[in-house]
C-alpha positions in Angstrom: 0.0 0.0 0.0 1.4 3.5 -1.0 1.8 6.6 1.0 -0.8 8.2 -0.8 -4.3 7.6 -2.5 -4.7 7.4 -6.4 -6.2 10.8 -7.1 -2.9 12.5 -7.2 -0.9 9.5 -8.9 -0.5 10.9 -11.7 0.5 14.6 -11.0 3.1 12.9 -8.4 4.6 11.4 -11.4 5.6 14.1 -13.3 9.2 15.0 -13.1 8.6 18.7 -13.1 6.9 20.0 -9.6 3.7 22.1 -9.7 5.2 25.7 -8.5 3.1 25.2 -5.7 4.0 22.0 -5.0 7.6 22.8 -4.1 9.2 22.7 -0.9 11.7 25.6 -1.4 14.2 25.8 1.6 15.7 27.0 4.2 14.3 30.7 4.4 10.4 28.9 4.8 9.0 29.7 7.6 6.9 26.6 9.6 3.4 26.9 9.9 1.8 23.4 10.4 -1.6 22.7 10.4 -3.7 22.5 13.7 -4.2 18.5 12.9 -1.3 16.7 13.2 0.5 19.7 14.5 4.4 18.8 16.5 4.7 19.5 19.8 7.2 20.9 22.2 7.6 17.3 23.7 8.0 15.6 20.1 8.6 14.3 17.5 11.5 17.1 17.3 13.0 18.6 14.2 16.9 18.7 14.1 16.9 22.1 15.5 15.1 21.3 18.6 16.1 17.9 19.4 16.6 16.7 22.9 19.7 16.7 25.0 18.3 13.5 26.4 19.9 9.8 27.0 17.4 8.2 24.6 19.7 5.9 22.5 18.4 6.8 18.9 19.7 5.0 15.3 20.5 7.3 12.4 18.8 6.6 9.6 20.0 9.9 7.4 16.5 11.7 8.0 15.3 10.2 10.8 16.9 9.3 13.9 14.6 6.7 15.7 14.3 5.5 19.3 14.6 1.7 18.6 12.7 0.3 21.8 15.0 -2.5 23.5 14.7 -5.8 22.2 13.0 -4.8 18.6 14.6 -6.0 15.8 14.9 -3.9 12.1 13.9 -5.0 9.0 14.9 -3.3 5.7 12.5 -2.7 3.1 14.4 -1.8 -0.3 13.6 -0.7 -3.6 14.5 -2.4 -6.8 17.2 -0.1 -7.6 19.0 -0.4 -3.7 17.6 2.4 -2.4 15.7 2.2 0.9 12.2 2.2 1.0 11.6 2.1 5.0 13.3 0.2 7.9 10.0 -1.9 10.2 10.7 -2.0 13.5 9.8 -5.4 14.7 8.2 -5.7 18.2 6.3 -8.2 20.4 2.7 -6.1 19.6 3.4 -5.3 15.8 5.4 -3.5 13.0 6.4 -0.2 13.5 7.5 1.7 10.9 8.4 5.8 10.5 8.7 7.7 7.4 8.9 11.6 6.9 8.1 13.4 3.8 8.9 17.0 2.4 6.0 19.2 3.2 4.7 23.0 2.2 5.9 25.0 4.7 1.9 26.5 5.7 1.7 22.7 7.0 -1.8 21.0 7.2 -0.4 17.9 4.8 -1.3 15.0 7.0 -5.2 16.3 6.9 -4.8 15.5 2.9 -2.9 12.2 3.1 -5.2 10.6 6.1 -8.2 11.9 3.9 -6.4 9.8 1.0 -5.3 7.1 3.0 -8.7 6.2 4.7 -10.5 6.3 0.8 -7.4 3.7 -0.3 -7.6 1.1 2.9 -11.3 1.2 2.3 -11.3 0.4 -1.6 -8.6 -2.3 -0.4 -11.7 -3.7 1.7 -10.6 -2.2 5.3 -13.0 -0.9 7.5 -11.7 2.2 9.1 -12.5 5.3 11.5 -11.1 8.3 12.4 -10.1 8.9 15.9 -8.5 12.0 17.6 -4.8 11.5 19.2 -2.3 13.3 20.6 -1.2 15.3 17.5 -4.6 15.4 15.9 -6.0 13.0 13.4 -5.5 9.5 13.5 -6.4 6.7 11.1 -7.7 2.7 12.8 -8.3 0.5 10.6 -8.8 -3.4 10.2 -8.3 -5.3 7.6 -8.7 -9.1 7.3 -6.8 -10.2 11.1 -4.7 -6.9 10.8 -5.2 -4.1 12.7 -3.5 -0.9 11.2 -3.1 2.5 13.0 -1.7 5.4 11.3 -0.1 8.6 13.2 0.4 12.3 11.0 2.5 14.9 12.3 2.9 18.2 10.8 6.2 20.0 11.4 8.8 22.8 9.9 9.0 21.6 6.1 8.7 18.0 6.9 5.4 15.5 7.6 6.4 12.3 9.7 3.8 9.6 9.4 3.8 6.3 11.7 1.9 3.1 11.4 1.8 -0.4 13.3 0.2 -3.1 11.9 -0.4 -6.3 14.4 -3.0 -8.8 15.5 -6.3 -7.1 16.8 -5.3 -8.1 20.5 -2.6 -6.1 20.7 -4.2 -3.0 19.4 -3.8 -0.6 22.6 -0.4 -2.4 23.2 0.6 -1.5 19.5 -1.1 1.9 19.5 1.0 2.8 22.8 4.4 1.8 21.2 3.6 3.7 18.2 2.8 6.8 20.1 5.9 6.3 21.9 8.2 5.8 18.9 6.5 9.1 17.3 7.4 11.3 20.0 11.0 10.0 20.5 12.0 10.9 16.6 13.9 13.4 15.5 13.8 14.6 11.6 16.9 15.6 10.1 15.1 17.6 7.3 18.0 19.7 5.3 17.9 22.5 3.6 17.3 22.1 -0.1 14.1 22.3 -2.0 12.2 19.3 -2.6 8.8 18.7 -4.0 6.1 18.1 -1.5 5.7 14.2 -0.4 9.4 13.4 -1.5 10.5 11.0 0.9 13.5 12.3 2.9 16.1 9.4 2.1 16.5 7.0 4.7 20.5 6.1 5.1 21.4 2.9 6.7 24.6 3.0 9.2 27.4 1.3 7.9 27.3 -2.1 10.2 23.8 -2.4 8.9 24.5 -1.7 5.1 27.3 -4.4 5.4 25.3 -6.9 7.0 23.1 -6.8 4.0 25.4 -6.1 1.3 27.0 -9.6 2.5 23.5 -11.2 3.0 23.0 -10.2 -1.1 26.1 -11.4 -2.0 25.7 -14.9 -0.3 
């Protein structure tokens, strides 16, 4: 399932960004919507991140609060890029991307809007629900339950999701709520077109580990 929903498919193919559609640096101002809105308490943005002793991996754009005793799983594209890393936990899979937004915010209220019409033409039955940064996406579909988190910050849009068995819903729910507010984006400077995903960079033990694995 994409990020998005199919009614801006095609105008996210083009290689030329819509003027408005471009993210265009450093001298942009935040402004992000009152849904899915950051908070002073997280998720941070590089220039306000924690002075904390919460041990966090750098994935490039993203530096993530692994919990203890998860294990990472790599999603890559066909060309060896990275897709997402899943964060693989007792309750579900966890997994954090973050995007290039407009710098007047409000994205996530498009993309849940989006997302909820896709999961239901995929055959999910899903509900809105209001969390701690606004908008929030439940869904079930089949013996998966899905939850999907939106937060709006300074250029940037981080979404979250955890998909897992129905039982551990509120267990799931509570480690994706903690995993959002722990992350810190790392969005740069340059201009990108809004919903670009920031690239995610693997550390170098990692990379190793599964440039050997593809050579084996």
């Amino acid at each position: 399932m994409g990020l998005f929903g199919r009614g801006r498919r095609e105008r996210d193919n083009v290689d030329e960004p819509f003027e408005d559609d471009l993210d265009r640096g450093e001298n942009d101002e935040a402004g992000p919507g009152e849904s899915g809105a950051w908070a002073a308490d997280g998720p941070y943005d590089e220039s306000e991140a924690p002075d904390d002793d919460l041990g966090r991996l750098d994935l490039g754009s993203i530096l993530l609060p692994v919990p203890d005793g998860a294990q990472l799983q790599v999603e890559m594209e066909q060309e060896g890029a990275v897709r997402a890393v899943h964060v693989l936990t007792p309750h579900g899979q966890l997994t954090i991307n973050a995007y290039a937004a407009p710098r007047t915010g409000g994205l996530w209220d498009e993309v849940s809007a989006e997302l909820s019409e896709q999961l239901r033409t995929d055959g999910a039955s899903v509900r809105t629900a209001r969390g701690e940064w606004g908008t929030e996406l439940l869904a079930a579909l089949g013996d998966v339950s899905l939850r999907f988190i939106g937060v709006d910050g300074p250029r940037w849009m981080l979404r979250g999701v955890v998909a897992g068995p129905p039982e551990s819903a509120d267990a799931a729910g509570a480690a994706l709520v903690d995993l959002v507010r722990g992350t810190v984006v790392v969005r740069g400077t340059q201009p990108m077109p809004v919903r670009t995903p920031l690239p995610i960079d693997l550390p170098e033990a990692i990379a190793s580990h599964i440039a050997q694995a593809q050579e084996e």
